[in-house]
C-alpha positions in Angstrom: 196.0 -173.8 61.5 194.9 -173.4 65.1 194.7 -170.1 64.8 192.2 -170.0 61.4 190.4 -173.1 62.9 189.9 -170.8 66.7 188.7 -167.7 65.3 186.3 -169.9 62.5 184.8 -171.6 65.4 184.3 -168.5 68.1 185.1 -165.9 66.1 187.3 -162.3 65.9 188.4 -160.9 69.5 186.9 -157.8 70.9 188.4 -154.8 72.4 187.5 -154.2 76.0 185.8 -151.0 75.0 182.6 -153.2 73.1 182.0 -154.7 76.6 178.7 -152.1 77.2 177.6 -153.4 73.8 177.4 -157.1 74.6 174.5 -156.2 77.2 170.9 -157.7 76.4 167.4 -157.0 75.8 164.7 -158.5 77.9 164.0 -160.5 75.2 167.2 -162.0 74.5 168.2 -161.9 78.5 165.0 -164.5 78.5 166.4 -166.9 76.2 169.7 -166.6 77.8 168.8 -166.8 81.2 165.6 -168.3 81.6 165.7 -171.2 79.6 166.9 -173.3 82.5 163.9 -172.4 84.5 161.6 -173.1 81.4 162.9 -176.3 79.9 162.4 -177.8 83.7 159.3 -177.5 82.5 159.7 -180.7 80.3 160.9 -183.1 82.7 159.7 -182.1 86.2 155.9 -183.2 85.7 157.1 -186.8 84.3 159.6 -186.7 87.4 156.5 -186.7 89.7 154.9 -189.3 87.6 157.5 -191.6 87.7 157.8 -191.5 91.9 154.1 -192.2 91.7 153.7 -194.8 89.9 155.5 -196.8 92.2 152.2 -196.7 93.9 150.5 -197.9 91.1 148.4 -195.9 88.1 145.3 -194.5 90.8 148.5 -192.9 92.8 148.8 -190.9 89.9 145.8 -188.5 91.2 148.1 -187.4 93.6 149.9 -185.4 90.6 147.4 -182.8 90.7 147.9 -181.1 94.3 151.8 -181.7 94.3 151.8 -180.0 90.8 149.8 -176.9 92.5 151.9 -176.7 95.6 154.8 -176.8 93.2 153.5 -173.7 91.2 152.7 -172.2 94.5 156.4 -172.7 95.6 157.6 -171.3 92.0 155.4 -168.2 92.9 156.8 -167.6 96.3 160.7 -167.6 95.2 160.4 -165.4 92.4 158.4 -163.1 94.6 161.8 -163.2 97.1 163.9 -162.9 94.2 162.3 -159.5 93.2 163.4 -158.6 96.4 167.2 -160.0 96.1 167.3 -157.9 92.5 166.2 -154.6 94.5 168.9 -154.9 96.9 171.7 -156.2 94.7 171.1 -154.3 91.4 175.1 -155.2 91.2 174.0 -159.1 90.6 172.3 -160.7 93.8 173.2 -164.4 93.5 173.3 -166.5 96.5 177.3 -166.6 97.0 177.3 -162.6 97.1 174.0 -162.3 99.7 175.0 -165.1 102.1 178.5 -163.7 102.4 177.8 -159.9 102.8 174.9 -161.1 105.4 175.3 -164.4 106.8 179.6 -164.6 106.7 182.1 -165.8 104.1 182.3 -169.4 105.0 178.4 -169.3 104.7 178.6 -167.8 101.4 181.1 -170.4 99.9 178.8 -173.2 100.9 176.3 -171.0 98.7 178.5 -170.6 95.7 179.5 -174.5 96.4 175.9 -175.5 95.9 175.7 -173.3 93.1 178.4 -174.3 90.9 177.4 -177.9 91.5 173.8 -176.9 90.7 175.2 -175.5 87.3 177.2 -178.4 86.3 174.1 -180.5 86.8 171.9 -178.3 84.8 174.1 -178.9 82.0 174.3 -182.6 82.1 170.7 -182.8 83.1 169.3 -180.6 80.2 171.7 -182.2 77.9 170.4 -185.6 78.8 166.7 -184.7 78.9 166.7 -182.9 75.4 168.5 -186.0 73.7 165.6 -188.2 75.5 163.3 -186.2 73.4 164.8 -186.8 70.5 165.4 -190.8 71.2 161.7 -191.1 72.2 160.6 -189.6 68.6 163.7 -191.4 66.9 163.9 -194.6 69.3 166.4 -196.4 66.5 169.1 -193.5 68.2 168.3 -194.5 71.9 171.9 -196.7 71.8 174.0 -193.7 71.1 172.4 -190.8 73.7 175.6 -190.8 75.3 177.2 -189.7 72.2 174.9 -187.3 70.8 174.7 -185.4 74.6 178.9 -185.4 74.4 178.3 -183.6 70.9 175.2 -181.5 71.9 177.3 -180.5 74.7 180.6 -179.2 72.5 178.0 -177.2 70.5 176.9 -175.2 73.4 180.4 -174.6 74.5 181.3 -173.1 71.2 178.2 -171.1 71.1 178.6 -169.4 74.6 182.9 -169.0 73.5 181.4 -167.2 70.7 180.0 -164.3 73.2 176.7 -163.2 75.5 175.0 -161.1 72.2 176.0 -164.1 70.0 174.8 -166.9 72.1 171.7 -165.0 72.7 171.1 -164.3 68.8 171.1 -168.6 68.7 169.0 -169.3 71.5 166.3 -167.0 71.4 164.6 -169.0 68.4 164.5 -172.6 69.9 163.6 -171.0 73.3 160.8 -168.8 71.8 159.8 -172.0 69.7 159.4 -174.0 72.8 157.1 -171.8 74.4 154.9 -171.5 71.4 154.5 -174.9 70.6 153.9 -175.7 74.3 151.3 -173.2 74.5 149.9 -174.6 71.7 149.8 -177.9 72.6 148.4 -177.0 76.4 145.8 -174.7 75.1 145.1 -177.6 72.5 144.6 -179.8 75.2 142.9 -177.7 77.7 140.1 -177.0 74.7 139.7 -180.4 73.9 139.2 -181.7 77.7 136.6 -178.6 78.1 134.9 -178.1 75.1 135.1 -181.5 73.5 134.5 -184.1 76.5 131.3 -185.0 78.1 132.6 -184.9 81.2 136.2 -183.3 82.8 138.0 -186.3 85.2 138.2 -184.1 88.3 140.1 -185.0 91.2 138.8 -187.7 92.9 137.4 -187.8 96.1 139.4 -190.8 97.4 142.8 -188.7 97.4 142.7 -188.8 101.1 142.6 -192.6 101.3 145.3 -192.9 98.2 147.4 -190.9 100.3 147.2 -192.9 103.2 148.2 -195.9 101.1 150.8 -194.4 99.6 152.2 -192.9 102.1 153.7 -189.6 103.2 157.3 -190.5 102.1 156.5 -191.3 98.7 154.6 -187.8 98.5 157.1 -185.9 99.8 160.0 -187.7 97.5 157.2 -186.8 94.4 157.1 -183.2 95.2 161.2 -183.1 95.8 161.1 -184.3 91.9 159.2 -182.3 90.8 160.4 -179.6 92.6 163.3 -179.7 89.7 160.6 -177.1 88.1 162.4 -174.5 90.3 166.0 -174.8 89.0 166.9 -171.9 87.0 164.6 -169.0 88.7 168.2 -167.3 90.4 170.1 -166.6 87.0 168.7 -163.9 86.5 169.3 -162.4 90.1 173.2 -163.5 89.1 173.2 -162.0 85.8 171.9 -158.4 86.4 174.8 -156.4 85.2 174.7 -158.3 81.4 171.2 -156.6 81.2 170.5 -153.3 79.5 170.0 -149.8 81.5 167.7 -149.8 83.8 169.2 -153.3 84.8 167.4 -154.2 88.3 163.9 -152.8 86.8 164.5 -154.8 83.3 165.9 -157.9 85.3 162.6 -157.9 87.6 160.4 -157.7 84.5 162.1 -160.8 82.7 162.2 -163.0 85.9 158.2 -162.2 86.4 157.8 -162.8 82.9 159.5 -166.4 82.9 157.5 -167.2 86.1 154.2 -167.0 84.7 155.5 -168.4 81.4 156.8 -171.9 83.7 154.1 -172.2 85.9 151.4 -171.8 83.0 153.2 -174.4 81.1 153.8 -176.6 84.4 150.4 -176.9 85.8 149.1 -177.6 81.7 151.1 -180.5 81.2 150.1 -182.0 85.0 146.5 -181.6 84.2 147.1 -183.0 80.7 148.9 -185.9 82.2 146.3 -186.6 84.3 143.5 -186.3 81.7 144.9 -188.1 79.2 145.6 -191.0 81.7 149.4 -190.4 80.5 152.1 -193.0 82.4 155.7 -192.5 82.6 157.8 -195.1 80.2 161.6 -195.4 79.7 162.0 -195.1 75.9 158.9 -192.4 75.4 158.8 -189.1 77.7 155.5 -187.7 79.1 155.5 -184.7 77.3 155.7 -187.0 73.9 152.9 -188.8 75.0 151.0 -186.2 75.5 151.6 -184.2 72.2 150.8 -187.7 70.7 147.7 -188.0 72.6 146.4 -184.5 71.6 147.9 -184.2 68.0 148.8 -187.6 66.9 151.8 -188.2 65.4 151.5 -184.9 62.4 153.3 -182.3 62.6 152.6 -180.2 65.5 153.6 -183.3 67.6 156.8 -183.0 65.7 157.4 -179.3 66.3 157.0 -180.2 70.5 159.4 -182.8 69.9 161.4 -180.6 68.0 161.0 -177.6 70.2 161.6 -179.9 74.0 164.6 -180.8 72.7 166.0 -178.0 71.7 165.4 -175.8 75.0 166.6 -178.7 76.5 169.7 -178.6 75.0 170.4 -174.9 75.2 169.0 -174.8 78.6 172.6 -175.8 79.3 173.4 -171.7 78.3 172.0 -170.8 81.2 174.8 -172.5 83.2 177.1 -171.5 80.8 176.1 -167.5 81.6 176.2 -167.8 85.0 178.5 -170.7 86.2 181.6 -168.6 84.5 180.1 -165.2 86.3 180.1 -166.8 89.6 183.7 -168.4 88.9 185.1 -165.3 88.2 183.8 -163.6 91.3 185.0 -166.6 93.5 188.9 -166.0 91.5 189.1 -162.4 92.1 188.1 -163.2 95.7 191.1 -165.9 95.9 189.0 -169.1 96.1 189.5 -170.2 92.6 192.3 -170.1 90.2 193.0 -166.7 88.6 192.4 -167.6 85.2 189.1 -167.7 86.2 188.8 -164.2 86.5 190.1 -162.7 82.8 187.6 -162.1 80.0 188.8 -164.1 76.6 188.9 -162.7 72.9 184.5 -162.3 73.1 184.1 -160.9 76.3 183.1 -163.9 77.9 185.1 -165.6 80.7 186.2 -168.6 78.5 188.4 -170.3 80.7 185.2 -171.1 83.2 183.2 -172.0 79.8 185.7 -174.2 78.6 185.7 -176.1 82.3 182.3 -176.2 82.8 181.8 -178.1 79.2 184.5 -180.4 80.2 183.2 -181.6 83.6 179.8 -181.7 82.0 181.2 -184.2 79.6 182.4 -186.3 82.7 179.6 -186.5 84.2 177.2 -187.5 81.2 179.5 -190.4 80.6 179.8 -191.5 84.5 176.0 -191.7 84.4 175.2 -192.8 81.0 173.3 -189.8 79.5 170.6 -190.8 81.6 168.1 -187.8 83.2 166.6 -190.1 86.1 170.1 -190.6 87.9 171.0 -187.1 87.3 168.1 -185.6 88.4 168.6 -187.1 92.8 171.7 -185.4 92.5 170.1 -182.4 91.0 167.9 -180.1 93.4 170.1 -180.4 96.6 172.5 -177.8 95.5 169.5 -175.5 93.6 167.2 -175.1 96.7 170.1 -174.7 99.6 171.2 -172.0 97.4 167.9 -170.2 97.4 167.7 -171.0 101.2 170.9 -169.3 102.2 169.8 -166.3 99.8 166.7 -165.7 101.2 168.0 -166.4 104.8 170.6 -163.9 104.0 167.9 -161.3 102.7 166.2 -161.4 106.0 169.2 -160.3 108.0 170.0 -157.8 104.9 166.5 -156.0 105.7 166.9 -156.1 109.8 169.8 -155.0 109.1 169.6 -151.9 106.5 166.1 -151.3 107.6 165.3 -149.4 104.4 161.7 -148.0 103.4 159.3 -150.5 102.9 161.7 -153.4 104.8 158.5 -155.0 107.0 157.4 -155.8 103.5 160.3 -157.4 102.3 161.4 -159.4 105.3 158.2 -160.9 105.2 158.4 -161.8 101.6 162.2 -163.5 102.1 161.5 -164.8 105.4 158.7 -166.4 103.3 161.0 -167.8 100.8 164.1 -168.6 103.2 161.4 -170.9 105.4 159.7 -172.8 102.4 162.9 -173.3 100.3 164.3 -174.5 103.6 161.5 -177.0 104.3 162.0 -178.6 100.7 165.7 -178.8 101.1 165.3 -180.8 104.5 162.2 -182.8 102.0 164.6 -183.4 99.6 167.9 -184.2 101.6 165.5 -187.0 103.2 164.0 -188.3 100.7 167.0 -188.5 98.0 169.5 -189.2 100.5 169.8 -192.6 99.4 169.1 -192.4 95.8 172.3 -190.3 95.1 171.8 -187.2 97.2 174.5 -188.0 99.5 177.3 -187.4 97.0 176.2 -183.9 97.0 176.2 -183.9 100.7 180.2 -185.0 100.9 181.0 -182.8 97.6 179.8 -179.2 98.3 182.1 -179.4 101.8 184.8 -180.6 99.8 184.4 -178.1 97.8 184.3 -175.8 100.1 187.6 -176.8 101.5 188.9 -176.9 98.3 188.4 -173.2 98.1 189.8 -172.6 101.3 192.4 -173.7 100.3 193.1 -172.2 97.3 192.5 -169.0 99.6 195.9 -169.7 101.7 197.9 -170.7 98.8 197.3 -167.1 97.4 197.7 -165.7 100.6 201.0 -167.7 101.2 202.3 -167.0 97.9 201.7 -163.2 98.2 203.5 -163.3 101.7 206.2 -164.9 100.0 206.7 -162.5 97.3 206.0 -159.6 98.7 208.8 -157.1 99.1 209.7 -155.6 102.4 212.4 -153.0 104.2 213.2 -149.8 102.7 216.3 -150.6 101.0 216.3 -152.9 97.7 219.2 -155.3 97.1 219.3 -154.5 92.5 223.1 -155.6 92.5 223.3 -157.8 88.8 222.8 -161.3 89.4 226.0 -163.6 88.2 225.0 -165.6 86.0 226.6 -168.4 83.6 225.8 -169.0 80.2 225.6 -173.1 78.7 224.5 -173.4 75.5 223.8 -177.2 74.1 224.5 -177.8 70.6 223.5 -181.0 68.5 225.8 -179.8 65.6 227.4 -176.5 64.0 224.7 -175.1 62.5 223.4 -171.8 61.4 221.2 -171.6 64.5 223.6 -172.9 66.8 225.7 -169.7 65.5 223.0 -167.6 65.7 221.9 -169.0 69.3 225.7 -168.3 70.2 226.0 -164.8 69.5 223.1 -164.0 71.9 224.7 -165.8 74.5 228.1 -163.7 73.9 226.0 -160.4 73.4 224.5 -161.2 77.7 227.9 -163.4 78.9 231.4 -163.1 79.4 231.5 -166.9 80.6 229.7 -169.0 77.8 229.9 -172.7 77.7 229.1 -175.1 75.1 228.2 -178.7 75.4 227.7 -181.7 73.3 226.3 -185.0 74.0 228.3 -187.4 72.8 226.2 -190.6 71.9 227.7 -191.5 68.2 232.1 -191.4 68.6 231.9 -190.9 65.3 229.5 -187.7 65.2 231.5 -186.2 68.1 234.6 -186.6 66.2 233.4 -184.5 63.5 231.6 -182.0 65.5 234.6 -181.6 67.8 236.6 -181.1 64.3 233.9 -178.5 63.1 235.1 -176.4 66.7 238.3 -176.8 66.4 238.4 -175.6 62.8 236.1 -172.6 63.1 238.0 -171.2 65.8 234.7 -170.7 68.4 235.5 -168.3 71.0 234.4 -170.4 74.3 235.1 -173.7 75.8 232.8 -176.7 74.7 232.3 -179.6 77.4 231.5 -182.7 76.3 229.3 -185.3 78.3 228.9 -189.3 77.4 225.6 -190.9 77.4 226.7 -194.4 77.6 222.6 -195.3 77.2 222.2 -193.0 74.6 220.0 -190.2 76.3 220.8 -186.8 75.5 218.4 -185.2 78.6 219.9 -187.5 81.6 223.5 -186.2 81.0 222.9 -183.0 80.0 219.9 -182.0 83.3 222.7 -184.2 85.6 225.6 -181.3 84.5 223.6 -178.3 85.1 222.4 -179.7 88.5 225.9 -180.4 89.4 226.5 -176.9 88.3 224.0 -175.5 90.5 225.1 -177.5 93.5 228.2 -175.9 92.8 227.6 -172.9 92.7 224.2 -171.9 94.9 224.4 -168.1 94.2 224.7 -168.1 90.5 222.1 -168.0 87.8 222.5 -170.6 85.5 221.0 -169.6 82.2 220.5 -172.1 79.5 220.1 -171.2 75.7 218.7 -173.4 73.1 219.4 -173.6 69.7 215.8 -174.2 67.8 214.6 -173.8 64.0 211.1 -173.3 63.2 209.5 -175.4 60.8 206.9 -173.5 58.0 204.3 -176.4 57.7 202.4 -177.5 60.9 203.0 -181.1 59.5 207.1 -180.7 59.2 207.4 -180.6 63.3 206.4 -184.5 63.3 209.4 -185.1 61.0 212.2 -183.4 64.0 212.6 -184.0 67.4 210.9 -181.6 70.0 214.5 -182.0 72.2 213.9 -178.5 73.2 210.8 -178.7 74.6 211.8 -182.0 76.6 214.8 -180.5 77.6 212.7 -177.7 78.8 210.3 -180.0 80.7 213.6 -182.0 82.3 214.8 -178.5 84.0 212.0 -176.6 84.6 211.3 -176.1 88.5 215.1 -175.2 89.5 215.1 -172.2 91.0 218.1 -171.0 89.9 217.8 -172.2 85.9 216.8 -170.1 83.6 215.9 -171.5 80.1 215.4 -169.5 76.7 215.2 -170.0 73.3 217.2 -168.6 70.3 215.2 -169.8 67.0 215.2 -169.5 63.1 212.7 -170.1 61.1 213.3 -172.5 58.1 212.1 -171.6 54.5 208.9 -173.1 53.2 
């Protein structure tokens, strides 16, 4: 039943020779990719609003030059990340450039700050696409938390399913997004032109509202809202999953989705501040202003619809990219191997499969709620970008390819503004959460250190040296634990005849009266080897028998001790909660010795 329910849910393996054929368009690598970067979209305006408003409603003014600095910013990475796709056609993500330029240690603190970025993209997605739903449904507000867990295990299955397969599913709600928001800026835009008497323009007091404000609070508004930016580096990551020519295809995508987010930005700050629009718990910005422009018909609907979905599957760009970089870190010995292998789709499941679970976690810690994910959020996206682009630099002085004055200019560009708003936002977040990311990406760090020297110890330790190989056979002896005479225990017994000369059976004795008529059942079948048997005055059949084998051992420290085990298997799934798993306890008693080896003879029952 596993089995039927595993490939129902994700599908039938494929060989390893369909790999080429799982590579994607430009338009599907934009839904897969890109719909981090564009979903930011729906939140990062009202996360500007709500440091504002702090200040009170005529602080909200302010919105309108942090928005454009913020679009500015947008434009200056992707311009860097052309760059990093030109030199790394291979996949140009910030672990891989800050290692090769800037030293290994520097480009774990990268892929640290990545794979904490990535978790967060999930859960912060995840929690802002069920807020869109709760603020057009507010009767579901109570059960967020629930519906984010379950939006969540969708998208795991989805990605589990394969990179052509979760594109297929994603390009429609992404593609749906961007039409309706289009929609509803152009919408707006035309009405504030064309339809008003008069456009509210900026107001010529700014300078003074600033002053009363004060700098701080600026500067902790643009670090919000600088969660606009998350999402822009997939692509460089994700190069190879694109089709032939891969860098030139991957540069075309990422300028795409860069004029697509900071056209749909900039719209709904403007609209915000037209329409007079102020940030509420229960109601999100971007449903206010759909309601404002459409009223509540059906276009307002199909933005509701539409931000939450991209929302929610804005999490697949984590799940493309967060497995990728996992897998690179395993085959590098910094994380665990299993990391590394592709599953039954061609997708690295294991890393999937994690990244859903810890996503899960951290929904639950935090209640499903967006605004105390989100100071935890862009610490980890813009140090990456400012170790890549700091990396770049020294790439260029160092290669010193045609045309490198250009592109040092263009990353030192990048490295120096991305590094400015990770000081902003390490400052201004610290104390509303940002510290935990401070402490965790060392940790991490260390944690992948040491990962590093338990590989390295463990290959020391089994590595094979000296010219001549000791392949003399082992001695081994053979115990074989029986709970009756059986047609398995018979069974089990003639394998351990057919690799022994010295076979032992044992029997625990916990009933006098069973023993008796086992021991009676030996005596009259004649059985070819010696039987022990061990008392369990508390009625334990594991103490005894793990105490005997470790006496065993003790005795005899150069000998292999190899136990067999009797086992039937049942037909129906159901029948094994009707026998006792002894084997697989007995297993879990002894395994660790050294010098214990455990097997299995088994027989499998009639239906």
């Amino acid at each position: 039943m596993p089995s039927k329910l595993r490939r129902f849910l994700i599908g039938d393996p494929l060989e390893t020779s369909q790999l080429v054929h799982q590579r994607l368009s430009n338009y599907m690598a934009l839904a897969v990719f890109s719909s981090d970067a564009i979903s930011s979209v729906a939140y990062a305006t009202e996360e500007v609003l709500l440091m504002l408003i702090t200040a009170g409603v005529m602080a909200l003014e302010l919105s309108i030059p942090i928005s454009i600095a913020i679009a500015a910013l947008f434009a200056i990475v992707t311009w860097s990340y052309r760059q990093t796709i030109h030199a790394y056609p291979s996949g140009g993500g910030s672990y891989i450039v800050a290692k090769d330029n800037l030293g290994t240690e520097a480009g774990l603190v990268a892929a640290a700050a990545l794979l904490t970025d990535y978790v967060l993209t999930v859960a912060v997605s995840v929690a802002s696409g069920i807020a869109a739903i709760t603020s057009a449904f507010q009767n579901l507000y109570p059960y967020r938390v629930e519906l984010c867990l379950l939006a969540v295990t969708f998208i795991t299955i989805a990605n589990l399913r394969g990179v052509r397969e979760s594109g297929k599913l994603f390009s429609i709600p992404t593609y749906f997004f961007i039409v309706t928001m289009f929609i509803m800026v152009i919408s707006g835009l035309y009405k504030i032109l064309f339809l008003h008497e008069s456009i509210r323009h900026y107001s010529p007091q700014a300078n003074n509202i600033a002053h009363d404000v004060g700098i701080f609070l600026i500067l902790r508004a643009f670090a919000s809202g600088c969660t606009a930016l998350t999402g822009i580096e997939a692509i460089s990551n994700g190069i190879p999953a694109f089709k032939p020519p891969e860098p030139r295809n991957a540069q075309k995508t990422l300028t795409t989705m860069a004029m697509v987010c900071i056209f749909m930005f900039t719209g709904t700050a403007i609209l915000a501040y037209q329409l007079k629009i102020v940030p509420h718990e229960t109601e999100t910005v971007i449903s206010q202003i759909a309601r404002g422009i459409f009223g509540k018909n059906s276009l307002y609907y199909c933005v509701q619809v539409g931000t939450a979905l991209i929302l929610i599957l804005a999490a697949n760009t984590s799940f493309a990219d967060f497995p990728r970089l996992a897998s690179i870190l395993a085959r590098a010995g910094f994380m665990p191997r299993q990391m590394a292998s592709y599953g039954d789709r061609l997708v690295f499941a294991n890393g999937i499969i994690f990244l859903g679970f810890i996503s899960c976690i951290l929904l639950i810690i935090f209640g499903g709620s967006t605004h105390r994910l989100i100071p935890l959020y862009a610490v980890g996206v813009f140090l990456s970008f400012t170790m890549s682009q700091t990396g770049m630099v020294f790439h260029w002085l160092k290669r010193r390819e045609p045309g490198w004055h250009y592109s040092i200019v263009v990353n030192a560009l990048g490295a120096l503004t991305t590094g400015i708003i990770t000081g902003v936002i390490l400052v201004t977040k610290f104390i509303h959460g940002a510290w935990i990311i401070i402490i965790f990406i060392p940790v991490l760090v260390l944690l992948f250190n040491r990962i590093r020297v338990h590989y390295k110890q463990t290959a020391a330790s089994l590595a094979v040296s000296g010219d001549k190989i000791d392949i003399e056979p082992l001695k081994t002896r053979v115990f074989f634990p029986i709970s009756g005479i059986t047609t398995v225990s018979i069974r089990a017994l003639r394998f351990c005849l057919s690799i022994s000369n010295d076979v032992t059976g044992i029997y625990i004795n916990v009933n006098q009266e069973s023993t008796e008529e086992v021991q009676a059942q030996i005596d009259m079948m004649k059985l070819p080897i010696p039987f022990v048997i061990l008392d369990s005055p508390y009625r334990s059949i594991i103490r005894p028998l793990v105490n005997f084998i470790d006496d065993e051992s003790r005795k005899n420290p150069d000998m292999i001790i190899t136990l067999v085990i009797p086992e039937f298997m049942p037909r129906r799934w159901w029948h094994y909660v009707l026998h006792n798993q002894t084997a697989m306890v007995i297993y879990a008693a002894l395994r660790g010795r050294e010098n214990v080896v455990i097997t299995s003879v088994r027989k499998q029952l009639p239906k």
